[in-house]
N, C-alpha and C positions, 0 to 999 in steps of 0.2 A: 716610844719610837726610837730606833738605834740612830745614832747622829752617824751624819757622813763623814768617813776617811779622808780628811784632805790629802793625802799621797794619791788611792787611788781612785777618787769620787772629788777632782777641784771644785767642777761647777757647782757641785751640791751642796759642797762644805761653803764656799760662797754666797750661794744663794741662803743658807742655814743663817749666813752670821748676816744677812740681809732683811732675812726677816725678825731677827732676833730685835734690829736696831725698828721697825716697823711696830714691833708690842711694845715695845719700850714707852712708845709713844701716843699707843691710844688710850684715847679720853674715858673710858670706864678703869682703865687702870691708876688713873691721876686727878680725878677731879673730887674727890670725895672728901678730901683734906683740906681743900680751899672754898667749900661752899658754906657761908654765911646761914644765921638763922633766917627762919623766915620771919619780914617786917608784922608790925602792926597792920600794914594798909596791905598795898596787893604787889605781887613781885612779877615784874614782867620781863622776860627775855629777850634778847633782841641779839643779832650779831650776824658775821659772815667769816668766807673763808671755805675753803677745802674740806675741812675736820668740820665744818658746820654743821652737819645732818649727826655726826656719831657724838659732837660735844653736847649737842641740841638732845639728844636718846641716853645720853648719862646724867644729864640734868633731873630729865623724866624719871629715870630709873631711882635715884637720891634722893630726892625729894620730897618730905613727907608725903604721901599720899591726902591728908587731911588739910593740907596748907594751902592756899592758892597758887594758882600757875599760869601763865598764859603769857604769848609771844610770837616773835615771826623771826625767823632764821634763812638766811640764804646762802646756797652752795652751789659749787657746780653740777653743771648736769653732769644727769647718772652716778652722783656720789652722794645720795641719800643712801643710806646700809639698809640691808632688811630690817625688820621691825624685831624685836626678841617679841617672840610668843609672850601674849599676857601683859604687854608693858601699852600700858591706855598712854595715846598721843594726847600732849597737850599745849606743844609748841608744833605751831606751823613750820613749813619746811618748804620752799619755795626753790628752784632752780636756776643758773642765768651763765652767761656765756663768761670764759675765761681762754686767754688771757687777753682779749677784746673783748670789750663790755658793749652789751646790746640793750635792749626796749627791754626785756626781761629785768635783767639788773638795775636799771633806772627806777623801772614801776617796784620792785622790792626794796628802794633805796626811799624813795617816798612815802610809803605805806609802814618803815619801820620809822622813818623821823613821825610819822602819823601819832605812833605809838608811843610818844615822848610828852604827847599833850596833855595836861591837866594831870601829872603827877605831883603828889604833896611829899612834904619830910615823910612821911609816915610810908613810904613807898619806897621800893627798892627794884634797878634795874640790875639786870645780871648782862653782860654784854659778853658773849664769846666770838672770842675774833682768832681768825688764824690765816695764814699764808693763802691767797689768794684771792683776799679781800678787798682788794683794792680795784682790782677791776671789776667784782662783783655788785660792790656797794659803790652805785656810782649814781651822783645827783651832781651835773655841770654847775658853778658858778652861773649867777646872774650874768646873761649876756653869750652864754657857751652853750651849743646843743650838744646832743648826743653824739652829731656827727663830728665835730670838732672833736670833741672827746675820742671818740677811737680813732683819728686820723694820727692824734698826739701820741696816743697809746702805742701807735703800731709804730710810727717813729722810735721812736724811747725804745721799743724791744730790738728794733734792727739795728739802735745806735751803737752797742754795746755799752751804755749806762752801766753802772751798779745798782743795786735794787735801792740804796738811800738815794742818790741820785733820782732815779725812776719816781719814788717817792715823795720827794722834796718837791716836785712838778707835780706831782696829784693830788695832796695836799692842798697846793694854790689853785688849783681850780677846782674845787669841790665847795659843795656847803653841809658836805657829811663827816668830809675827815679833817685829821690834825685837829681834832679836840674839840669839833667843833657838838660830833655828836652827843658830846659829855656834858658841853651846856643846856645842849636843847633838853635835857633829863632833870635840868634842876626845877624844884629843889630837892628831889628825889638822890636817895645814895646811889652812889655806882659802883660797882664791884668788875671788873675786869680779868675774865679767866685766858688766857693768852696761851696759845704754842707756837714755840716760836719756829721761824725760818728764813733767820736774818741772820750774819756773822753779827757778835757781840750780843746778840741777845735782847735790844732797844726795842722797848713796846713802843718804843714813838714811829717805828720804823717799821712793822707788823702792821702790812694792811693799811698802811697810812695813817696807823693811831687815832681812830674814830675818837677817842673816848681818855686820851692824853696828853698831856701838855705838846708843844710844838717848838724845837727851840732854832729849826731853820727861820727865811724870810723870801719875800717874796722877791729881795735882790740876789738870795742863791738860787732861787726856781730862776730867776732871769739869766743866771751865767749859767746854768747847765744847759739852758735852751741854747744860748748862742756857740756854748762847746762844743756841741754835738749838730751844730747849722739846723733844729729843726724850729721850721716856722709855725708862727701861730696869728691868730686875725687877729689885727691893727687895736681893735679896741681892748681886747684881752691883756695886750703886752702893753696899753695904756694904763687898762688897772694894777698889773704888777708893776708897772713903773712907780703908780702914785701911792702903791702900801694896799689899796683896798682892798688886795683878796688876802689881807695878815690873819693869821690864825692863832687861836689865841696863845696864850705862854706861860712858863712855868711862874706860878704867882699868882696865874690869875683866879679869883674867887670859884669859877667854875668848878673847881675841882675840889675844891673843900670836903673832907671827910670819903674820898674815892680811895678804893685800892686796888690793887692790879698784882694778878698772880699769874706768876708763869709755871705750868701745867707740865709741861712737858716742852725738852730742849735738843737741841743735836749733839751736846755734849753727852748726854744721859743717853741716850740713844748707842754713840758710839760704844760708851762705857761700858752696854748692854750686849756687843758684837763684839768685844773685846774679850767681856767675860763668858762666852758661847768660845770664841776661838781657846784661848785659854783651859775651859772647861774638854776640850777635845785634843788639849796635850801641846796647843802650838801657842807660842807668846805672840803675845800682839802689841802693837806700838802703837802712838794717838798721834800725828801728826797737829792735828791742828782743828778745828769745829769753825774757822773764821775764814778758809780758803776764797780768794776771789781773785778775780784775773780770766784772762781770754781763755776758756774751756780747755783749746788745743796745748797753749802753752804749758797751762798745769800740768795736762798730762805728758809734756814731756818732760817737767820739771820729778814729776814721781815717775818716771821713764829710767830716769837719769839714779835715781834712787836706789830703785830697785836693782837695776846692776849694779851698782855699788855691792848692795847685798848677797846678790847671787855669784861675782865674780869675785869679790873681795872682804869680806865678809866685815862690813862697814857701813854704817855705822852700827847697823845689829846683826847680828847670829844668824842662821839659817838652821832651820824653818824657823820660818815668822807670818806675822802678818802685818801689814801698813795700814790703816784706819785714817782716812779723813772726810772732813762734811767741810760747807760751808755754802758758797751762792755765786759760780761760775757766771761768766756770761759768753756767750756768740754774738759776735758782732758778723753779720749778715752780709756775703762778698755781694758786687754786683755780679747779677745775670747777663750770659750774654746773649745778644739776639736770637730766639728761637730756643733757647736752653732751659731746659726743664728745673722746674722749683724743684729745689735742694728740699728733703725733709730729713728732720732728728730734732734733737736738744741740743742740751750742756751737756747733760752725760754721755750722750754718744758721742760728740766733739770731743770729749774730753776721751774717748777711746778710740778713737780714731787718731789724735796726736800720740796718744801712747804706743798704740802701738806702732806708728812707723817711727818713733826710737826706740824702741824695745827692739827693734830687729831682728825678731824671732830667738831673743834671747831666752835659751833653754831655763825651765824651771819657776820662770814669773805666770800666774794665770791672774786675772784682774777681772773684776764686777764693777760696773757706775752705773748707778739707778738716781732716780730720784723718790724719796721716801713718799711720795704720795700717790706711785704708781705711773704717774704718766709724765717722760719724758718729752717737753716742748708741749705740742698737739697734737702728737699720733696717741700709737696705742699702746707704746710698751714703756715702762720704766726705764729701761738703759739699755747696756751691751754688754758680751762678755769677752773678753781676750783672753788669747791662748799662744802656747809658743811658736803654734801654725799657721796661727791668722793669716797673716800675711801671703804666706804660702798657697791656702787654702783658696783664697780672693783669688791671686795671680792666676791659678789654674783655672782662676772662669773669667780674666781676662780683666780683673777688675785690679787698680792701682791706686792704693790708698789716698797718695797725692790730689789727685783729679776728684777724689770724692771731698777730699779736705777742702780744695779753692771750689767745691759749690756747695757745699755745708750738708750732705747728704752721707750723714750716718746710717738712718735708717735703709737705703738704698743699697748701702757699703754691706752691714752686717745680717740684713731680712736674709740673704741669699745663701748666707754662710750657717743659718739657722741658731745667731747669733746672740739676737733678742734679745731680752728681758721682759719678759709680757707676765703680768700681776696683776692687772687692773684695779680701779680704785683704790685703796688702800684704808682711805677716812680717815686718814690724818698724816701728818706734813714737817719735817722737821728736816726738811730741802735734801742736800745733794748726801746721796752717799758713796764711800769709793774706799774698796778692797783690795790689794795686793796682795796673795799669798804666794810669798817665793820659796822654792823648795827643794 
């Protein structure tokens, strides 16, 4: 297949190095180097995350055929991948709600700690875990229901949190994660095959680190709760008071003889959409794989950039491309009486800041998706801008501004036939975000 012209094909050439950073990152292409012998005893799988269903089918596909297999994996709905012809299931694959955790996600967070019972040395777990695990694998602390839990959850996503932040809080109220699942596996090995979707790359921070040391406490889950004013019931913030929901730490015997491998990264990914841009004659630049901060301001901090490039030809050449990843957040404005729920992501946020400083700056087109296909809770990966966007809006009456103070990407660019729509992806290596100036 001929690659697209980024002069006169942006979107395509865009979308090309979009999906380039997309393979980069799935789990048949990466998992084959980090998969251990099979034990004497019996190897069981267990794990969650986005990439669940397609890490859970490369496993299968690997795996001697003649070796034992069996386990339970959970993902989000409709991101189990079709089956390859011919490849016998033999790890369960179970569904639950993200990024609110529901009844689903609980009874598969129970049923996989189930599966931790009465393993010997002679046994070996294999845990795959990836971004989106934390809401998926979800067993409250003693004394926390379910409903607690997503009330906390849905706080934490409107706070504007960071995802270790976010994490550091899920951790202390679980009895699944921050390493706690690692113990419940002994005296059984653990092997931990990871892709990450964290800036810096910390399995401790992937998913809440089921299956990893913890080196927060439950006096920093208490100061992010009160930094961000969200409340929690009385006896809860009793046991983080008194230490009791600690998880355990680096050192601790738990983890004796585990290892943990990371599969696939955002760095690798970019490096993958780099060498696609590159490959079609235009240099490409890495900004960064660790980007975080308020969505909108990013994008006008690469706003800001990108003219640089286009008008001044500063700090790089023209044509180019800009490349960065990392884990944006939206911090959620108040609604006002009678005013309609804002919908989008990070990535749309993060094009909708861009483009009202880009100012219909001639020559920059830009892509923000999220690598796992689905930006926020709708249905499309990101947006795309162009040097008319703005233009294009106004003439249907619509001003960026107004869609920025109520967080309505998706509202701003559906109309403009704007989109990014991919659907699932099956696998997750977070934010991606393309400039080509030209």
């Amino acid at each position: 297949m001929t690659e697209p012209n980024p002069a006169s094909q942006p979107r395509a050439f865009l979308e090309h190095l979009y999906q380039a950073a997309v393979q980069r990152a799935l789990p048949l292409h990466n998992t084959a180097a980090h998969l251990p012998q099979p034990p004497k005893g019996r190897t069981i799988v267990i794990g969650a995350g986005k990439a669940g269903g397609s890490m859970a089918q490369a496993v299968e596909a690997l795996w001697p055929l003649d070796a034992p297999l069996e386990g339970l994996v959970v993902t989000r709905y409709h991101h189990i991948p079709p089956r390859p012809e011919g490849l016998p299931q033999r790890i369960e694959i179970v569904e639950a709600a993200h990024p609110v955790p529901d009844a689903a996600g609980l009874q598969a967070a129970q049923r996989i700690l189930a599966l931790t019972q009465g393993l010997t040395k002679d046994d070996l777990v294999l845990c795959l875990i990836s971004g989106g695990g934390s809401a998926l694998l979800t067993l409250p602390a003693e004394g926390l229901t379910l409903e607690d839990k997503q009330a906390i959850n849905k706080a934490l996503l409107n706070s504007g949190a960071n995802i270790g932040e976010m994490n550091c809080v899920r951790k202390h109220l679980s009895r699944i994660k921050g390493g706690r699942l690692a113990a419940a596996c002994a005296p059984a090995t653990v092997v931990t095959l990871t892709i990450s979707d964290v800036p810096g790359d910390d399995p401790s921070v992937i998913a809440s680190g089921p299956t990893v040391p913890d080196v927060t406490t439950c006096a920093d889950a208490l100061a992010i709760l009160k930094r961000y004013n969200i409340e929690v019931p009385p006896a809860l913030r009793a046991q983080l008071e008194s230490g009791a929901l600690e998880t355990p730490k680096p050192g601790d015997a738990a983890f004796d003889g585990h290892a943990v491998h990371m599969i696939a990264t955002p760095q690798q990914s970019l490096e993958a959409a780099a060498a696609a841009a590159r490959a079609a004659g235009i240099e490409a630049h890495i900004l960064s794989d660790e980007m975080e901060g308020e969505s909108r301001e990013v994008g006008k901090v690469h706003a800001a950039l990108a003219r640089a490039v286009a008008l001044k030809g500063q700090p790089f050449s023209k044509p180019c491309v800009i490349l960065s990843g990392g884990e944006t957040t939206v911090t959620v404005r108040k609604r006002e009486d009678g005013e309609a729920r804002g919908r989008g992501g990070r990535a749309g946020e993060f094009c909708l800041g861009l483009a009202l400083a880009l100012q219909g700056q001639p020559g920059v087109y830009a892509l923000a998706a999220d690598t796992d296909g689905i930006d926020g809770i709708e249905d499309n990966a990101g947006a795309y801008v162009t040097p008319d966007t703005l233009q294009r809006a106004s003439a249907q009456g619509m001003k960026v501004d107004r869609f920025l103070d109520r967080n309505d990407a998706y509202g701003y660019f559906e109309p403009l036939g704007d989109l990014v729509v991919t659907g699932p992806t099956h696998t997750n290596v977070n934010d991606f975000r393309a400039l080509l100036i030209l």
